[in-house]
Structures are given as structure tokens and as C-alpha cells.
N, C-alpha and C positions, 0 to 999 in steps of 0.2 A: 166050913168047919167039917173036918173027920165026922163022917155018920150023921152027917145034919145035912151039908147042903149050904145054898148060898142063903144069908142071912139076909134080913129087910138091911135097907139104908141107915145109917145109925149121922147121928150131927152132932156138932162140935161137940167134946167133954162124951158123950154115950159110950161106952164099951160095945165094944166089935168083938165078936167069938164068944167064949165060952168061961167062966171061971168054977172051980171043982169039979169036973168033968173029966180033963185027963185028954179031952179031945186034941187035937193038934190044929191050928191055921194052916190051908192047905194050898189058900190062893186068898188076894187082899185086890180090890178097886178103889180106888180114890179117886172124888172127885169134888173140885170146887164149886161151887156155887155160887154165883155175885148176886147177891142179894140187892135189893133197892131200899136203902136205907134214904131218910129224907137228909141230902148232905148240901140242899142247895135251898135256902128261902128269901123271898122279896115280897114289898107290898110297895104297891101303887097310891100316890096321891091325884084322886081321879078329879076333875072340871066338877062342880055340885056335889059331892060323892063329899071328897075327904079322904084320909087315908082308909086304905080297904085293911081286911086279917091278911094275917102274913098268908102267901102264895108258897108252894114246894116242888121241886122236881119237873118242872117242866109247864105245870099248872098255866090257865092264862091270869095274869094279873090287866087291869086296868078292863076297858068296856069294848065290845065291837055293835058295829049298827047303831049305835046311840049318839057318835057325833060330838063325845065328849074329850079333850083330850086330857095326855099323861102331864104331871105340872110338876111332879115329884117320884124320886123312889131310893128303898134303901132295900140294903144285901147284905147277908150272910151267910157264911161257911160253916156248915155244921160236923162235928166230927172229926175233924181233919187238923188236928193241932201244927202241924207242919205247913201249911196252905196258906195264904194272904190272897183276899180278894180286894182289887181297888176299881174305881168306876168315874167317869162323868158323865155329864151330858150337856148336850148343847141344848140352852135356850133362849128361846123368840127376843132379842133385842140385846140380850147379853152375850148370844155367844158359848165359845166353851168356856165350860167352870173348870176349876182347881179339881185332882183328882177326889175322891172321898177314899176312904177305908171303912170296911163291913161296917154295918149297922149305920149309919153316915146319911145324912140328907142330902142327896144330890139332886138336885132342881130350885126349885122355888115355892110356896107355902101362900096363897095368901095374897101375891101380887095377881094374878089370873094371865099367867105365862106359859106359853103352851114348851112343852118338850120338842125335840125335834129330831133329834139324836144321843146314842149311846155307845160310850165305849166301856166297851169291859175287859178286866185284865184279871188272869188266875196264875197265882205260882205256889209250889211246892205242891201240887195234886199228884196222889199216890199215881204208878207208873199202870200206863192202860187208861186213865182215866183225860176226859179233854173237855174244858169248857163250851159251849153254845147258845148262841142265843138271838132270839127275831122279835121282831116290831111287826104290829101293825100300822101304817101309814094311811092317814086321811088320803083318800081317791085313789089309792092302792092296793092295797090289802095287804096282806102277809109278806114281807119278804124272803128271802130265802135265808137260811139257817148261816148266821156269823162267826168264827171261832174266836177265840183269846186276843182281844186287841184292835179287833176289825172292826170298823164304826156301823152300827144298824140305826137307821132312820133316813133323813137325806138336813142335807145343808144347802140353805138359799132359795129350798124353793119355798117356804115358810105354810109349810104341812105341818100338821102334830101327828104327833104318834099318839095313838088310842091304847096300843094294849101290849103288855109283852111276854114272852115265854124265856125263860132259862133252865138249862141243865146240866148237870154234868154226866 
């Protein structure tokens, strides 16, 4: 601003420059910010446990070192009215299930069937943005990071998955 100098950083709605003054804008920076908004949550149905609080942004849901496995899990898109998330999983003696949609029980409850795999599927995610997400597998550990669609766990070798992380 005329006779001021560059002003502090101002966010969304704040007034930049000067008003009654008379001064003039004599140079403007803009810049965006991507904030971490929690746009992604899941909770885990854990072996002895029960369903845990909902998990967000990447958080681990489900247990490591304890030998328990994943039996159940449900998802949601937060924020994103444009967005569908849908998910299965393969379980211990049935196989793959039917897909779910957000909030949806995919696994099993109650019968003491372990997980074994996951597929996850995201569409209409604002543009820059990309689904992910890993398992941890019994006598494995972590796998490496899956995108939209690509299955995390393993099938046939009748492992459970203990814990899992998702983000976007």
C-alpha cells in the first residue's frame, strides 16, 4: 500500500489495503493454501475390540502388534457433495462381498471372520485431489500405499489384515 509497505497476509473474507485513506494498491500476492480439512473418515470393526471411534485423514484405524484382526469397516466422504465413495472387502470363507456406499458395513459383524482385503473406489474428488490407502497384513506389515480401485490386503493366502490407513 502507498506509504505503508507490504501488509501481514490477510484470509478468506479479510480486507487487503486500506479503506479512508486515499492510499492507493500498489502491488497485490495471492496465494492459496490447501488446508487439511478432515474430508476422509473410517472406523474399524476390530477381533475383541468392536467397532472403534470413527478414524480421519490418514489416522490408523484397526490394531498393530496385537494379533487381532480387521472383521469390519465403514467410510465416509466428508465435505465433498460431488464425491461417491464405494468399497469391499474380501472375507475369510466368503470371498468378495457386494460393493458398499459411504457409511455401509462392509465385512462381517459377529460371525469372527477375519478381512483379508480391500477395495476402494473415489469419484467426483475436486481436481488435484487422489484417493489412498494401505493395510497392514498379518506376517507382513504395512504395504505399500494403493490408489482408487487397486485391491490392499492379499487373497488366498488367508492372512487378516490388522489395521488400516486412508487419505485423500
Amino acid at each position: 500500500v502507498q506509504s505503508i509497505g507490504w501488509q501481514d497476509w490477510k484470509n478468506s473474507g479479510e480486507t487487503a489495503g486500506t479503506t479512508g485513506k486515499n492510499y492507493r494498491i500498489e502491488a497485490i500476492q495471492i496465494r492459496v493454501v490447501k488446508a487439511n480439512p478432515e474430508i476422509i473418515e473410517y472406523s474399524a470393526h476390530v477381533q475383541s475390540i468392536g467397532w472403534q471411534d470413527w478414524t480421519v485423514n490418514g489416522a490408523i484405524a484397526g490394531t498393530e502388534g496385537k494379533a487381532l484382526r480387521l472383521e469390519a469397516m465403514k467410510i465416509n466422504l466428508l465435505g465433498m457433495p460431488n464425491a461417491t465413495i464405494k468399497y469391499r472387502v474380501h472375507v475369510q470363507s466368503i470371498g468378495w462381498q457386494d460393493w458398499k456406499n459411504s457409511g455401509e458395513v462392509a465385512g462381517t459383524v459377529g460371525k469372527n471372520l477375519r478381512m483379508e482385503a480391500i477395495q476402494i473406489e473415489a469419484s467426483g474428488l475436486p481436481y488435484g485431489y487422489e484417493l489412498q490407502y494401505r493395510v497392514h497384513v498379518q506376517n507382513e506389515g504395512w504395504q505399500q500405499w494403493k490408489k482408487s480401485g487397486e485391491i490392499a490386503g492379499t487373497e488366498g493366502k488367508k492372512l487378516r489384515e490388522e489395521a488400516i490407513q486412508i487419505r485423500i
